[in-house]
C-alpha positions as CSV (number, residue, x, y, z in Angstrom):
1,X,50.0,0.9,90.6
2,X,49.9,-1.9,88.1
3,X,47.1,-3.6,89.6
4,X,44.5,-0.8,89.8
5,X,45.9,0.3,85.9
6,X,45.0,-3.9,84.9
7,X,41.5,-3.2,87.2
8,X,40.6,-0.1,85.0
9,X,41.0,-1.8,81.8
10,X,39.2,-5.4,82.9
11,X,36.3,-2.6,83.9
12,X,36.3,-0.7,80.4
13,X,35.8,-3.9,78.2
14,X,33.2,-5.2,80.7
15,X,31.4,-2.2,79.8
16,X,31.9,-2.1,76.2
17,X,30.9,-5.6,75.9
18,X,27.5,-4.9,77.9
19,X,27.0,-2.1,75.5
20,X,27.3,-4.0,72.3
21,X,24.7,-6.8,73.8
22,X,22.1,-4.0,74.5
23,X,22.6,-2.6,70.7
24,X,22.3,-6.3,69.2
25,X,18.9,-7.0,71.1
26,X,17.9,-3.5,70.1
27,X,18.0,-4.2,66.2
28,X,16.7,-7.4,66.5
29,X,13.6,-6.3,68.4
30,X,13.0,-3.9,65.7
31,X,13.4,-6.8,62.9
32,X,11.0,-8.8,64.1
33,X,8.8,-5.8,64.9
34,X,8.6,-4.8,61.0
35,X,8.4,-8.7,60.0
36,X,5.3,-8.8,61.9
37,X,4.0,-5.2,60.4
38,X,5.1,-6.8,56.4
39,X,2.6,-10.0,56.8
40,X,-0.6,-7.9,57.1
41,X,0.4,-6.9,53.6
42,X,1.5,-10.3,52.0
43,X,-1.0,-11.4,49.0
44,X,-4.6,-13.2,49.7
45,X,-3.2,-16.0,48.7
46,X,-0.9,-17.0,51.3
47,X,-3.9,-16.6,53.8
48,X,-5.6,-18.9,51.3
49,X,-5.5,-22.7,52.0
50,X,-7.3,-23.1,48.8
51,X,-5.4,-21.1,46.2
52,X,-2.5,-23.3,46.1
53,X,1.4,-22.0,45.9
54,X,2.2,-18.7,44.8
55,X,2.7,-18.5,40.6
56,X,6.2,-16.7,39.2
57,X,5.3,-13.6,37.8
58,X,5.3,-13.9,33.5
59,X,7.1,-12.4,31.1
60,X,6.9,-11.6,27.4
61,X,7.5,-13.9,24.5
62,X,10.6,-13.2,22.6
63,X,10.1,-11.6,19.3
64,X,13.6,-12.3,17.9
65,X,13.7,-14.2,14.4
66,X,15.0,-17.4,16.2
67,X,11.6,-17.6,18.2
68,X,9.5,-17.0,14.8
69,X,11.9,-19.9,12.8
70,X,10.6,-22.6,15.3
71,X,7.5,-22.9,13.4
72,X,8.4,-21.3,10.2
73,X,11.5,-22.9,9.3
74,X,9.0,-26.3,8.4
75,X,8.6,-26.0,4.8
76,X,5.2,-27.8,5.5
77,X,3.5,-24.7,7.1
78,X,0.8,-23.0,4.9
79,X,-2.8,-21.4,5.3
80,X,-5.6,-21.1,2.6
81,X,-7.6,-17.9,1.9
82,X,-11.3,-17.7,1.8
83,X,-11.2,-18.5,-2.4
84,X,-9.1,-21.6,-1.6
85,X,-5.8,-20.1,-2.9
86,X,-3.1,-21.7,-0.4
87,X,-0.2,-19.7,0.9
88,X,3.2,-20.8,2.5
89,X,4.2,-20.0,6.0
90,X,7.7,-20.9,5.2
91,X,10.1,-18.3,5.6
92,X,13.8,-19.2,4.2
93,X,17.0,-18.3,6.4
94,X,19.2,-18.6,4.0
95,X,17.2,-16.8,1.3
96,X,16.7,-13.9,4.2
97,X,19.8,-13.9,5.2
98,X,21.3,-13.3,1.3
99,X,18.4,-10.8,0.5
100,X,18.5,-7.0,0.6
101,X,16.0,-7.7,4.1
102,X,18.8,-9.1,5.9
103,X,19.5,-7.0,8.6
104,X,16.0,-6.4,9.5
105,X,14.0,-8.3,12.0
106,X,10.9,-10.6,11.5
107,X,8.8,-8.2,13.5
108,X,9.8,-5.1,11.4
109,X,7.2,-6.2,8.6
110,X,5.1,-8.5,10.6
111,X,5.0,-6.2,14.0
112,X,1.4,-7.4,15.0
113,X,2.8,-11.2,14.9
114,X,4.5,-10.6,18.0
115,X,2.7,-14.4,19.1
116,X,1.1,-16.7,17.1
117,X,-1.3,-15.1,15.0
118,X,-4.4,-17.0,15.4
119,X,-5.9,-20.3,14.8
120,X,-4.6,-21.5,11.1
121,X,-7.7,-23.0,10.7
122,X,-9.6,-20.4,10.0
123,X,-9.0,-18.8,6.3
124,X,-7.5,-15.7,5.4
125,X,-9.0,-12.6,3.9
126,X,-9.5,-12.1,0.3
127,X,-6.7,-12.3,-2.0
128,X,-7.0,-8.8,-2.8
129,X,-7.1,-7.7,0.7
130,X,-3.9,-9.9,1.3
131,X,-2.4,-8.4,-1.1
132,X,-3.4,-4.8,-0.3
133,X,-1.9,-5.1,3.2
134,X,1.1,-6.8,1.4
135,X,1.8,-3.4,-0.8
136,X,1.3,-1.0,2.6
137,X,3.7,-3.0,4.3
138,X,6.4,-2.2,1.5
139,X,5.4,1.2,1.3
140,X,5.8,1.9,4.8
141,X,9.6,1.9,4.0
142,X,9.5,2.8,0.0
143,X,7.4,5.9,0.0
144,X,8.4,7.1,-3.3
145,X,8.0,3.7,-5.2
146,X,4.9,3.4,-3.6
147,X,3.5,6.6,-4.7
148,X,5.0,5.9,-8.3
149,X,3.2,2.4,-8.2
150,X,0.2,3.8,-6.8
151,X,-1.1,5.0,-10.1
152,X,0.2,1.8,-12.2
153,X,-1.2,-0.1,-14.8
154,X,0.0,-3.0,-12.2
155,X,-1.8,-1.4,-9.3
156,X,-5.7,-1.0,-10.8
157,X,-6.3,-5.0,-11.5
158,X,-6.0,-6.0,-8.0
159,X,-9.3,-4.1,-7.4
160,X,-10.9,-5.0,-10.8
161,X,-9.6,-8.2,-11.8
162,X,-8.2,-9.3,-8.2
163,X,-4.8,-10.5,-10.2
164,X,-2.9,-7.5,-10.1
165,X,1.6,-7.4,-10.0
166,X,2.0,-6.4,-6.2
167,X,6.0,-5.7,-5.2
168,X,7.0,-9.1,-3.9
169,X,5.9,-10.6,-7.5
170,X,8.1,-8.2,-9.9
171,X,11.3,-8.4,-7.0
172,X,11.4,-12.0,-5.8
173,X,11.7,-15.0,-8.1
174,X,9.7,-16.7,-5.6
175,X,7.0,-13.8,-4.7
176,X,8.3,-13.8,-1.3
177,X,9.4,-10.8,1.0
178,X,12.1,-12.7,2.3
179,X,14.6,-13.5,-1.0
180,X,13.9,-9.7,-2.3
181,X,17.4,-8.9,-3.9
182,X,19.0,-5.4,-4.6
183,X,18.4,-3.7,-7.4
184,X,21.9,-3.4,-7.9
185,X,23.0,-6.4,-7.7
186,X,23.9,-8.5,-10.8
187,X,22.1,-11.7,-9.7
188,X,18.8,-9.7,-9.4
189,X,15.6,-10.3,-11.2
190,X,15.3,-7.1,-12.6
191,X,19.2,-6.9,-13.1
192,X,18.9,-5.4,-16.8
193,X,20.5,-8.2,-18.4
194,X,17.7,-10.7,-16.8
195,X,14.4,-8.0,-16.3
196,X,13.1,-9.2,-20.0
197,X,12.7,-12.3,-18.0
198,X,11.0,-11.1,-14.8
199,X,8.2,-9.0,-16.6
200,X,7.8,-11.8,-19.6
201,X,6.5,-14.0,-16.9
202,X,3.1,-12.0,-17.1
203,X,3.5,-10.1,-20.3
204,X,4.9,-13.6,-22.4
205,X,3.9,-12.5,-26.0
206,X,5.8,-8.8,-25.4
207,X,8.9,-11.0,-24.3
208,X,8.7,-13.1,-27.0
209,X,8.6,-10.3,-29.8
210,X,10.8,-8.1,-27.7
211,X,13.7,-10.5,-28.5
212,X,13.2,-10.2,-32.2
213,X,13.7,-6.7,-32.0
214,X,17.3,-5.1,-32.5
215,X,16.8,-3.6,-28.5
216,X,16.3,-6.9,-27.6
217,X,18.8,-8.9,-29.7
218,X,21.3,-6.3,-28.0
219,X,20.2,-7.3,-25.0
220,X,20.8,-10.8,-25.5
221,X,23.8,-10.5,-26.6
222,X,25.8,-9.2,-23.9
223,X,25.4,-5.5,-23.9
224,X,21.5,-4.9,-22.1
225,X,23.2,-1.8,-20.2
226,X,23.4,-0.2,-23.6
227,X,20.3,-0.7,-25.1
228,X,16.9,-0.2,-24.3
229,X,15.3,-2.8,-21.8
230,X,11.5,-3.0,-20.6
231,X,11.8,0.2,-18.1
232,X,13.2,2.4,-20.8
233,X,10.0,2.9,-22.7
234,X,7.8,1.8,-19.7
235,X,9.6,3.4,-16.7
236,X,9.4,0.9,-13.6
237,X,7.0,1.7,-10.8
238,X,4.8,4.4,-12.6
239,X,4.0,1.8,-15.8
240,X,1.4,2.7,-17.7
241,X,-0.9,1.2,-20.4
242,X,0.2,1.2,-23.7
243,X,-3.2,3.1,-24.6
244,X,-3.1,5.4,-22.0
245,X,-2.8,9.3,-23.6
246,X,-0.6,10.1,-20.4
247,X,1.8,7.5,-20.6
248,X,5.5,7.8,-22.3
249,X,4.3,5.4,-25.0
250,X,1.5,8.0,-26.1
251,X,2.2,9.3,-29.7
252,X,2.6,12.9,-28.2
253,X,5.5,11.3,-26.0
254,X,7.2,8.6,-27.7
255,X,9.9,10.9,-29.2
256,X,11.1,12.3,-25.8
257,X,11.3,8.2,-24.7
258,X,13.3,7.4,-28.5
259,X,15.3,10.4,-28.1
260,X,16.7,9.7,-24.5
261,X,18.9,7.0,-26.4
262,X,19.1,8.3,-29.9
263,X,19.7,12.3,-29.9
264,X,18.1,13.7,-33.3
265,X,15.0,11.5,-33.1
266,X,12.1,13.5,-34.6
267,X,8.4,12.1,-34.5
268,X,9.4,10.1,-38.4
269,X,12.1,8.4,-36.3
270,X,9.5,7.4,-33.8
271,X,6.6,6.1,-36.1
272,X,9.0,4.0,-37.7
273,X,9.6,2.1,-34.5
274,X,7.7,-1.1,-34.4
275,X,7.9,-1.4,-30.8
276,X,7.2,-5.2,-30.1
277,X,6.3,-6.4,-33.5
278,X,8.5,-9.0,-35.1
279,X,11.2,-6.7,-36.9
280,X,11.3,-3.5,-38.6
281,X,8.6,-2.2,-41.0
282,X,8.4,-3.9,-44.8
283,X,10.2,-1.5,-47.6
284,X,11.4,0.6,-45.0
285,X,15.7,1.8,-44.8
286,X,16.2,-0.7,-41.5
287,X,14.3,-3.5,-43.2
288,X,16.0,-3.3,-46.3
289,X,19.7,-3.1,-43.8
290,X,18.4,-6.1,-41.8
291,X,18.2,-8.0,-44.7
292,X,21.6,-7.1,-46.4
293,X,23.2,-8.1,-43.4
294,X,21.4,-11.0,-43.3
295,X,22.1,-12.1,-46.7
296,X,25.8,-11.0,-46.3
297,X,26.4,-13.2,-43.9
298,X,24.5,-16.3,-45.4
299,X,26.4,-15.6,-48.6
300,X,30.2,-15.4,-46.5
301,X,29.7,-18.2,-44.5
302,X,28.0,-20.2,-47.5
303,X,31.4,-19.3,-49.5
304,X,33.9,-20.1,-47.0
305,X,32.3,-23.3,-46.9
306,X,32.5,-24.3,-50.5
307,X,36.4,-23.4,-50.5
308,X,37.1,-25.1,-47.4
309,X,35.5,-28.3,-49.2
310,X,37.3,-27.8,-52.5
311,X,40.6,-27.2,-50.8
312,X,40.0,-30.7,-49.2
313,X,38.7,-32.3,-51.9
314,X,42.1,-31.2,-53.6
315,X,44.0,-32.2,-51.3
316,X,42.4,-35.3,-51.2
317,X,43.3,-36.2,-54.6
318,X,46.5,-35.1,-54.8
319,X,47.3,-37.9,-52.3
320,X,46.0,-40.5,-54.2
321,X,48.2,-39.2,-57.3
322,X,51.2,-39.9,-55.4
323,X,50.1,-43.1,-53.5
324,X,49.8,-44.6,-57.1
């Protein structure tokens, strides 16, 4: 009885084992049946003596601002327009990094630079055109300054004189997109206690009459939040020309601009301001209190000198009295 059990297993794996052969030779038949089928369709090229090995397939350039800094980080880098103006192709991390730009990307402002631009030997646009796309590329982002600036007194010479105030020159110290600062930050350009500065670059006589002025001695001293500063009387994107009937410095207007600061003010009030001239109007009641309190103050400091020299001189003698 064992013997035939033993026989009827030896017989069952004999069996199994020819079964599993047959699959195995089954599968690979087909393998090499569909390898044969897949090299009608391999590429020309491997049929090709001539064409060589097979190239890796390419990929894009990165576009992230490590890829743009390889060539722009040389301080070295510039172009030329057609008028021979140059202009830098150095773009400052650190100033980038510290700006109010810093968390966007190279390719946010300069998305058609996703490679190098083009040969740098041949020149730019115009300066005005440069500075056109410049101003399109801020407003892209800034659609209400833009629309302010749009009809500027800043805006109109870059068509008729080509030397107009684009964005990048009234917000960078270095007329740069990259070192742009907030406007709320204290270190700013056009931080109140410092715009007299940015807009005198340009406009140097207003500056220098400006500070001669109470506003502008305020300003100097300490307390520019309180006192009227360039974009009080000439607002900031939307500036106008001092001769222009619809601007806030028109006679119809100025009251509304005086009166913003000083409640009352009446059209006497404004007439008597002498805007940027050197001080207040001859024979008038703030020339006559500029003067008292300059006087005053000559005539106290002038007297506490004299009695701080007697005193000495006093003093000085009554020493020698009881030295002798």
């Amino acid at each position: 009885m064992g013997s035939r059990v033993l026989l009827l297993v030896c017989s069952l794996a004999l069996a199994l084992g020819w079964w599993i052969a047959r699959a195995d030779g089954e599968r690979q038949s087909a393998a090499d049946s569909s390898a044969v089928s897949s090299a009608d369709h391999l590429p020309a090229v491997f049929d090709d003596p001539q064409a060589g090995p097979p190239q890796p397939a390419t990929q894009e350039l990165p576009t992230g601002d490590a890829y743009c800094l390889t060539c722009h980080s040389d301080e070295s880098l510039n172009t030329g327009f057609a008028d021979g103006r140059a202009l830098s192709l150095y773009a400052d991390a650190r100033a980038l990094r510290d700006s109010a730009h810093s968390l966007m990307a190279c390719v946010t402002c300069h998305g058609k630079f996703t490679t190098h631009p083009r040969d740098q030997s041949e020149p730019l646009d115009e300066f005005t055109v440069y500075q056109t796309k410049a101003i399109e590329m801020c407003s892209r982002c800034h659609l209400a300054a833009a629309a302010d600036y749009a009809g500027s007194a800043h805006w109109q010479p870059i068509f008729s004189e080509g030397d107009g105030a684009t964005c990048i020159e009234c917000h960078s110290p270095a007329s740069s997109g990259h070192s742009i600062a907030r406007t709320s930050d204290t270190s700013s350009m056009l931080a109140p206690e410092r715009i007299d500065a940015a807009c005198g670059r340009c406009h140097q006589q207003a500056l220098s009459t400006y500070r001669e002025t109470s506003h502008g001695k305020v300003a100097r001293f300490g307390e520019a939040r309180t006192t009227a500063i360039c974009t009080t009387c000439h607002s900031d994107h939307d500036v106008k020309a001092v001769d222009d009937p619809s601007g806030p410095l028109a006679a119809a207007k100025l009251v509304t601009v005086c009166a913003s600061c000083h409640p009352g003010a009446d059209e006497a009030f404004a007439s008597a301001w002498p805007g940027h001239s050197e001080g207040a109007p001859s024979r008038s009641a703030a020339d006559y209190v500029e003067r008292f309190g300059f006087f005053s103050t000559v005539a106290i400091v002038g007297f506490g000198l004299v009695h701080v020299s007697l005193d000495f001189l006093r003093r000085l003698t009554d020493r020698n009295r009881r030295m002798m």
